[in-house]
C-alpha positions as CSV (number, residue, x, y, z in Angstrom):
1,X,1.4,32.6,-59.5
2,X,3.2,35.1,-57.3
3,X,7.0,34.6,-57.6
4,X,9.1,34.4,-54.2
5,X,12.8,32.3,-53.7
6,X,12.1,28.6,-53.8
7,X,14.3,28.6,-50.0
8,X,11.5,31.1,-49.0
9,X,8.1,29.1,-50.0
10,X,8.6,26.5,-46.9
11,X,8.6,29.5,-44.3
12,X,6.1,31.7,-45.9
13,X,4.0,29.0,-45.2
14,X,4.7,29.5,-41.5
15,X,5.7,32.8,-41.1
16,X,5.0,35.5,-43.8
17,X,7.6,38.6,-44.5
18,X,6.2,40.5,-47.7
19,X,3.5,41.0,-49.7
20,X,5.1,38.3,-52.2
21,X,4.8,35.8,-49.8
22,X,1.6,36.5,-48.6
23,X,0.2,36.0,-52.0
24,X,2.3,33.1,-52.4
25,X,0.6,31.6,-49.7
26,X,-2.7,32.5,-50.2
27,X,-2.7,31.1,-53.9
28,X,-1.4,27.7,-52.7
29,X,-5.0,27.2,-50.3
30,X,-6.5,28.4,-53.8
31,X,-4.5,25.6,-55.6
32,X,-5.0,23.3,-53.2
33,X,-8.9,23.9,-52.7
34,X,-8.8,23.7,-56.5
35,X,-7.2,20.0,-56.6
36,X,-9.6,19.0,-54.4
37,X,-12.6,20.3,-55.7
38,X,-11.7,19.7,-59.3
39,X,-12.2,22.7,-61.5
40,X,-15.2,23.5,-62.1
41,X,-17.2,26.4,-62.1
42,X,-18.4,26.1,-58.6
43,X,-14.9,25.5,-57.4
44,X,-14.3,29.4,-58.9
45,X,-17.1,30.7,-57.8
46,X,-16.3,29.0,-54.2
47,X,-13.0,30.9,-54.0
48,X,-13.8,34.3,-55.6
49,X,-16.8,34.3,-52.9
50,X,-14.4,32.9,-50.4
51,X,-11.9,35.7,-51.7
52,X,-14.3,38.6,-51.6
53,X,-16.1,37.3,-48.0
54,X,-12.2,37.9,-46.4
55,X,-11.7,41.3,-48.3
56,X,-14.5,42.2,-46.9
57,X,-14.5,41.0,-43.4
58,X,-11.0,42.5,-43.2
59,X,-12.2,45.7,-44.6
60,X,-14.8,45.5,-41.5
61,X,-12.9,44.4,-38.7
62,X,-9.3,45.8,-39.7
63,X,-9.4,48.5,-41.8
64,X,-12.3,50.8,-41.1
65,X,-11.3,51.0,-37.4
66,X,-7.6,51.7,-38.4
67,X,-8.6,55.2,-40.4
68,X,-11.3,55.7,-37.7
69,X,-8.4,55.7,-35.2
70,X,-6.4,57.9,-38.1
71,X,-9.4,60.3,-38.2
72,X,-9.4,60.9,-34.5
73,X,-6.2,61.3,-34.5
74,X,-5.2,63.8,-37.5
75,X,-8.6,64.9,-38.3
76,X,-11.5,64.5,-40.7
77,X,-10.8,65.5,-44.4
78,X,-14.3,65.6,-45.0
């Protein structure tokens, strides 16, 4: 469980600040998912593939044009 201030957890919710928070928030879906599914091992295998689906759709859309945009702009290494 990621540790922010208890006065934080209601606004991260909302509005996320930090790294902290966004794992905060992300691992209350996870609990939440988890209570409704009971735990099980499709409930884990439902979030770890739900997990690694986003990494990897953010990866797509989000990151790969970000350091295309970087290459452009500085250069390739490669």
């Amino acid at each position: 469980m990621p540790y922010i201030k208890k006065e934080d957890r209601e606004r991260a919710r909302l509005y996320l600040r930090s790294a902290g928070e966004l794992n905060y928030a992300v691992t209350i879906l996870i609990k939440s998912y988890i209570k409704h599914n009971c735990l099980s091992y499709q409930t884990i295998n439902d979030i770890l593939g739900a997990l690694e689906g986003a990494k990897a759709e953010f990866y797509r859309r989000v990151a790969v044009p970000y350091e295309d945009m970087k290459i452009s702009t500085n250069g390739d290494v490669y």
